[in-house]
C-alpha positions in Angstrom: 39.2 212.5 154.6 38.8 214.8 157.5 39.4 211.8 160.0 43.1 211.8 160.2 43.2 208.5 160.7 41.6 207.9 157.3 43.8 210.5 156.1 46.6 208.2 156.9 45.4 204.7 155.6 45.2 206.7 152.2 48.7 208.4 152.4 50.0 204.7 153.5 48.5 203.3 150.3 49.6 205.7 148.3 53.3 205.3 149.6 53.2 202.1 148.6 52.3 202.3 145.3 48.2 202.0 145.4 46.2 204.3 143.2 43.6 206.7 144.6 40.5 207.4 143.0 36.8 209.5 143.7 33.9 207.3 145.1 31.5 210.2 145.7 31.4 212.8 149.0 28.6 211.5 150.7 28.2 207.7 148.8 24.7 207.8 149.8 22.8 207.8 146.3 24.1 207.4 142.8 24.3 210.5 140.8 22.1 209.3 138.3 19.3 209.7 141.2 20.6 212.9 143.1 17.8 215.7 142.4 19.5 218.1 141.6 22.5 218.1 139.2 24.6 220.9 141.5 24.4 218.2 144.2 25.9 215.3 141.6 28.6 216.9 140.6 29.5 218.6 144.2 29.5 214.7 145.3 32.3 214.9 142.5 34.0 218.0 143.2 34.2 218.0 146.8 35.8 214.4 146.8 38.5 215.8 144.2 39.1 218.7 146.7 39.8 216.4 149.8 41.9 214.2 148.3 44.0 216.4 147.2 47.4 215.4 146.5 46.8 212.0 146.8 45.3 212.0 143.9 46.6 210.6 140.2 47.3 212.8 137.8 44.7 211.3 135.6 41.9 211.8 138.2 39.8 208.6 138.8 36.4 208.3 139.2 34.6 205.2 140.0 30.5 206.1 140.4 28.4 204.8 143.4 26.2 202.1 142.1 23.9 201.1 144.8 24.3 197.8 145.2 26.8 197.1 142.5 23.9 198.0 139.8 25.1 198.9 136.7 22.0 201.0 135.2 20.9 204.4 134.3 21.2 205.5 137.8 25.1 206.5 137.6 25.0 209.2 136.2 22.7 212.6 135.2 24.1 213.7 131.3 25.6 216.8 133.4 27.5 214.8 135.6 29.0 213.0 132.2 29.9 216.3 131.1 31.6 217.1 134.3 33.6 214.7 134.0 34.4 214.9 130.2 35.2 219.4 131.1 37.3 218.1 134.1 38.9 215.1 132.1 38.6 212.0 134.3 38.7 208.4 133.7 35.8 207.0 134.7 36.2 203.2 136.4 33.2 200.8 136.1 33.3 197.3 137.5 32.6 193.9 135.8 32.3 191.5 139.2 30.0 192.4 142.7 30.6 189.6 145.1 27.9 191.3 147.4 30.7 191.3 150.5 29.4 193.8 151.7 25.7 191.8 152.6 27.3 188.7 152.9 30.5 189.0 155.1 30.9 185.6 155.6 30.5 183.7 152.0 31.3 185.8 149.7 34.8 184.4 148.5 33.7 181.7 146.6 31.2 183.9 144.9 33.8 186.1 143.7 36.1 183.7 142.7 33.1 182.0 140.5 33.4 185.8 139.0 36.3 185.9 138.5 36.6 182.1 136.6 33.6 183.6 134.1 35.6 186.3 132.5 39.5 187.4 131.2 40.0 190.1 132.9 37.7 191.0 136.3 37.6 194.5 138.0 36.3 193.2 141.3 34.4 196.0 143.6 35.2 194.8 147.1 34.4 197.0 150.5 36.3 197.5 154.0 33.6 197.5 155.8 33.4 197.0 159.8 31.4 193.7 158.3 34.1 191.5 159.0 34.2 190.6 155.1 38.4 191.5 154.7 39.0 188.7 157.2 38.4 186.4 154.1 40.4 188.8 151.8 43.8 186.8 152.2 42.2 183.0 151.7 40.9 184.7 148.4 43.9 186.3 147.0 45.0 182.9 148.1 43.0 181.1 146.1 42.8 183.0 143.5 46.8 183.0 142.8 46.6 179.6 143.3 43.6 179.1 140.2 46.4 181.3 137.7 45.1 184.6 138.3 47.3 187.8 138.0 46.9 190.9 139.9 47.4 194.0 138.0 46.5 197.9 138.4 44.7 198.5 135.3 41.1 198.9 133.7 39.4 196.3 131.6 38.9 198.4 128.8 35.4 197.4 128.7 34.8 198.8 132.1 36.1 202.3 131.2 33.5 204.3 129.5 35.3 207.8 129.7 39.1 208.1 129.9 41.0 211.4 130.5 37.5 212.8 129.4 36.8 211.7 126.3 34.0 209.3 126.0 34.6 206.0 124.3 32.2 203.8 124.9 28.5 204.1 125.1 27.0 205.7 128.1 23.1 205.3 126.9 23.2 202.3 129.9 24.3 204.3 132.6 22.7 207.7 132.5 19.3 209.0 133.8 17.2 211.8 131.9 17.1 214.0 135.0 18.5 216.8 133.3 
């Protein structure tokens, strides 16, 4: 968050009441795919540094999954220990409407998501894609079908919390190392 600007959209949300987690430095390839394991966890540590104080106190981490996969490319076993040493929650996700390829028609999508399960974590993207103009008609819509909006984890889609690993990982993490 060097870009001021950026700097202040995350103080903003963090004034009012929005958690702020680590995505990765550079988001450009899951750490379950970076080459070398100092790179993966710099990806990590550098985040952590920039944010700073916006940060929670129980650090969040939410991997880069290229493309909203869910695989062994998360994460090399030294980035798991990383984050067990430095005791962060790691965030999954359980729902990819693909808004990010398909700015356009990707509400209905997630709201079919969103019918298919009790509790989604829905990964969604501000992207200059044009895809947040639909935002409102599906909060809309989704209010409107019962839904309840909530800043929490499904538990199934939090594999490490405050560093301790309590769900299998086996799914998510490469042999690189």
């Amino acid at each position: 968050m060097a870009d001021p600007a950026r700097r202040t959209l995350a103080e903003r949300a963090q004034a009012e009441g929005h958690w702020i987690g680590n995505h990765t430095y550079t988001h450009s390839l899951p750490l379950g795919r970076q080459p070398d394991a100092a790179m993966a966890e710099s990806e990590i540590t550098r985040t952590q540094a920039v944010l700073g104080d916006l940060a929670r106190p129980e650090r969040l981490f939410r991997p880069f999954g290229g493309g909203g996969q869910l695989n062994d490319g998360l994460f090399r076993p030294s980035v798991v220990k990383h984050l067990e040493q430095e005791r962060y929650t790691c965030v999954l996700w359980n729902a990819i409407p693909r808004d990010w390829n398909d700015p356009e028609n990707w509400v209905e999508r997630a709201l079919d998501q969103c019918r298919t399960q009790a509790w989604t974590l829905m990964v969604l993207h501000d992207l200059p894609t044009g895809a947040m103009r639909h935002l409102p008609r599906f909060l809309d819509a989704a209010a409107e079908a019962g839904a309840r909006f909530r800043q929490d984890f499904p538990p199934d889609c939090v594999p490490i919390r405050r560093g301790e690993v309590i769900l299998p990982m086996t799914d998510y993490v490469s042999n690189l190392d």
